[in-house]
C-alpha positions as CSV (number, residue, x, y, z in Angstrom):
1,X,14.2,47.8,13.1
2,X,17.1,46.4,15.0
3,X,17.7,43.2,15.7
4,X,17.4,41.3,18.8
5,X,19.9,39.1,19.0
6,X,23.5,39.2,16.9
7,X,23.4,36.2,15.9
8,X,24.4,36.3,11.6
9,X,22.0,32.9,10.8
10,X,19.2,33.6,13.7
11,X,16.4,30.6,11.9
12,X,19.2,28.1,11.6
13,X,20.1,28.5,15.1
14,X,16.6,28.6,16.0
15,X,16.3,25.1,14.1
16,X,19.4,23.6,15.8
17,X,18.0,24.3,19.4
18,X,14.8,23.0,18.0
19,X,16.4,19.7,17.1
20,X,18.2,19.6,20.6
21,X,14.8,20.6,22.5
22,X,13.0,17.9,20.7
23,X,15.8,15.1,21.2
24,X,16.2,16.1,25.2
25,X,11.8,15.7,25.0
26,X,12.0,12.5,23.0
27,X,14.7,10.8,25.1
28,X,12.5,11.1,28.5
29,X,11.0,7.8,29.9
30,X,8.0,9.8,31.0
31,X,7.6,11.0,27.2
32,X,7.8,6.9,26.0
33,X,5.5,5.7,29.0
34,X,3.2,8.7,27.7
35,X,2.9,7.8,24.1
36,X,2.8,3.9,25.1
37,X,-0.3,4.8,27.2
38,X,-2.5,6.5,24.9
39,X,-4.1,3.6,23.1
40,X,-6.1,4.1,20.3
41,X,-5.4,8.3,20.6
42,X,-1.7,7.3,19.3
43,X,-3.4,7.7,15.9
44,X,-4.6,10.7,16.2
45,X,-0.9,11.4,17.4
46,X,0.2,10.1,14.8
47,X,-2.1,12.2,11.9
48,X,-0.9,15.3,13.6
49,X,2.8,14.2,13.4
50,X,2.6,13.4,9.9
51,X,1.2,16.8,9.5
52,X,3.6,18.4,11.5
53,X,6.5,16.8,9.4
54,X,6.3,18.8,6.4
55,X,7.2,22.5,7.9
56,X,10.7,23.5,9.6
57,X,10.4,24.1,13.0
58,X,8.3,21.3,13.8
59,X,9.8,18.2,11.6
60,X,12.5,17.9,14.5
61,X,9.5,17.5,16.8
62,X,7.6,15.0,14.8
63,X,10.4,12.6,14.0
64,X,10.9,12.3,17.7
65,X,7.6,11.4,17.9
66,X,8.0,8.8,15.3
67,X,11.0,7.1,16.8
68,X,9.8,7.3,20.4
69,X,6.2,5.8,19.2
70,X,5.2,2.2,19.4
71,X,2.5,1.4,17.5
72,X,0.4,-1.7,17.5
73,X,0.3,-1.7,14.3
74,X,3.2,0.2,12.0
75,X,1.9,-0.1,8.9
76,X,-2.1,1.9,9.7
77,X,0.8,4.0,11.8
78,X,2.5,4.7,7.9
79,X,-0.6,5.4,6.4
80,X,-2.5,7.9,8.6
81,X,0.9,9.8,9.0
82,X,1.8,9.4,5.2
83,X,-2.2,10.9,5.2
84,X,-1.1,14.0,7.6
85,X,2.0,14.7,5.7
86,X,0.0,14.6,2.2
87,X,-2.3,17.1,3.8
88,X,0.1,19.6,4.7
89,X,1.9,18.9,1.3
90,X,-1.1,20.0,-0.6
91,X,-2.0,22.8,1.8
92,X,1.7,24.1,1.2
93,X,1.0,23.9,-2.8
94,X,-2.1,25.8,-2.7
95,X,-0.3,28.8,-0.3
96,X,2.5,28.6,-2.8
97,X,0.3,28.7,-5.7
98,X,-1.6,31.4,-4.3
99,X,0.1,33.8,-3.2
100,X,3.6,33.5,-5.4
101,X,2.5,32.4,-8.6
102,X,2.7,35.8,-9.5
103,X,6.1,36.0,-8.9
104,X,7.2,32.8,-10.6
105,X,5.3,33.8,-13.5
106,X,7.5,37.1,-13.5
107,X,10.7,35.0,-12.8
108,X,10.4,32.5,-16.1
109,X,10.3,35.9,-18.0
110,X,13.6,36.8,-16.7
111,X,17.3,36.3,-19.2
112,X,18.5,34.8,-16.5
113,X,15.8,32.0,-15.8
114,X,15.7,31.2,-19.7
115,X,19.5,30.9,-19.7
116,X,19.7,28.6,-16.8
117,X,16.5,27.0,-18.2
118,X,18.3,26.7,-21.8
119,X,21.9,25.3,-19.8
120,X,20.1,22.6,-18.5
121,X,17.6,22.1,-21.2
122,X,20.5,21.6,-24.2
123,X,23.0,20.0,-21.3
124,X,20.4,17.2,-19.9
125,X,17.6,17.2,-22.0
126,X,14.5,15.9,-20.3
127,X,16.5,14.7,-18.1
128,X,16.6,17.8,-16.4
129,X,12.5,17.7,-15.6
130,X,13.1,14.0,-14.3
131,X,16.1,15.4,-11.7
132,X,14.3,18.0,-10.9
133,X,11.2,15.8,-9.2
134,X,14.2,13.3,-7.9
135,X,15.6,16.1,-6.0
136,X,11.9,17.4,-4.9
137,X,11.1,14.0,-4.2
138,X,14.6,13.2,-2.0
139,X,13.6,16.6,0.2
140,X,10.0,15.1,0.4
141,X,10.6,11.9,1.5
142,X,13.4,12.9,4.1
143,X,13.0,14.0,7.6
144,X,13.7,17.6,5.9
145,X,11.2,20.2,5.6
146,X,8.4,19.4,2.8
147,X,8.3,22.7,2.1
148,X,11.4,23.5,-0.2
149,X,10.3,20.6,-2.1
150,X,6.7,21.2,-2.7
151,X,8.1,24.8,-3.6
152,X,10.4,23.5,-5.7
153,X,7.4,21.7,-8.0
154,X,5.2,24.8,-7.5
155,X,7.8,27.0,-8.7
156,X,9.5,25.6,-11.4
157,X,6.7,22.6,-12.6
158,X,3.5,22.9,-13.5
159,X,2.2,19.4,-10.7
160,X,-1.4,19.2,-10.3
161,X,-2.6,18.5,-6.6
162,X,-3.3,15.6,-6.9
163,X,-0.4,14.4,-8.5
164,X,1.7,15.6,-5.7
165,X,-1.1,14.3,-3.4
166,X,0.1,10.7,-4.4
167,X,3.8,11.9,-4.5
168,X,3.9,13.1,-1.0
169,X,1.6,10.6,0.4
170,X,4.0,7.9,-0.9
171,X,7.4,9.7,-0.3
172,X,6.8,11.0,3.2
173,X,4.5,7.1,4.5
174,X,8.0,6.1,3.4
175,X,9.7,8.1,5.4
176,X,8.2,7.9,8.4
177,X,8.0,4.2,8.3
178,X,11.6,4.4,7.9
179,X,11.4,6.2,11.4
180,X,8.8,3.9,13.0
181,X,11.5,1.2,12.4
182,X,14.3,3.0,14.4
């Protein structure tokens, strides 16, 4: 099938004019006079936005939300959007889990994976286990996309839900009362 467009990187360019699209939205009076008059619906906003956090093309579009929002009260703000972010987080495990675990299983059977595995193992120890959910945890709890992350503890870890329920509710209401604050 040929390709559309030329371009060599076509989703990174989609994401950049995403993150400009969003900024030129977000930087509208109209769009802060609009959230400021929504009242109590902000929360629902605000659920939706924590959701909406978590995948790609629509974190640029939610972190807008979160700087341009004004909530009476930042802190039930953090939760219920740490609550919408844990949501997707979990829903992203269970598609993961689903339909790849197959092919993770196939991949720790690999020389390659057990030499890489045995590097890391003999170089850091357990310490290798601990980086590994720092650097799942650092792409959680950024305004990056929850989904490397989640893969990356899906993949390569053996997390229960709900122990990366807790994880991302924690790591992305910290996040995003980081944005409230901007």
């Amino acid at each position: 099938m040929k390709r559309l467009f030329k371009f060599k990187y076509p989703k990174i360019a989609l994401l950049i004019v995403a993150i400009i699209l969003a900024y030129y939205i977000f930087r509208q009076p109209a769009v802060a006079q609009f959230l400021s008059s929504l009242g109590t619906l902000k929360y629902l906003g605000v659920y939706l936005a924590g959701m909406l956090i978590s995948f790609g093309f629509t974190a640029p579009f939610s972190v807008g939300f979160f700087i341009a929002l004004t909530p009476e009260n930042i802190w039930i703000a953090t939760i219920i959007g740490g609550l919408g972010a844990m949501t997707s987080d979990v829903l992203i495990l269970k598609f993961i889990r689903f339909s790849f675990q197959d092919e993770f299983d196939r991949i720790r059977k690999t020389k390659t994976f057990n030499k890489i595995n045995f590097f890391f193992n003999q170089t850091l120890g357990k310490m290798s286990v601990y980086l590994m959910y720092v650097f799942a945890g650092i792409l959680i709890a950024s305004p990056l996309p929850d989904e490397a992350g989640v893969t990356i503890l899906a993949g390569i870890t053996k997390i229960k839900v709900y122990t990366l329920a807790i994880i991302g509710f924690v790591l992305n209401s910290l996040g995003i009362f980081i944005l409230l604050n901007l």
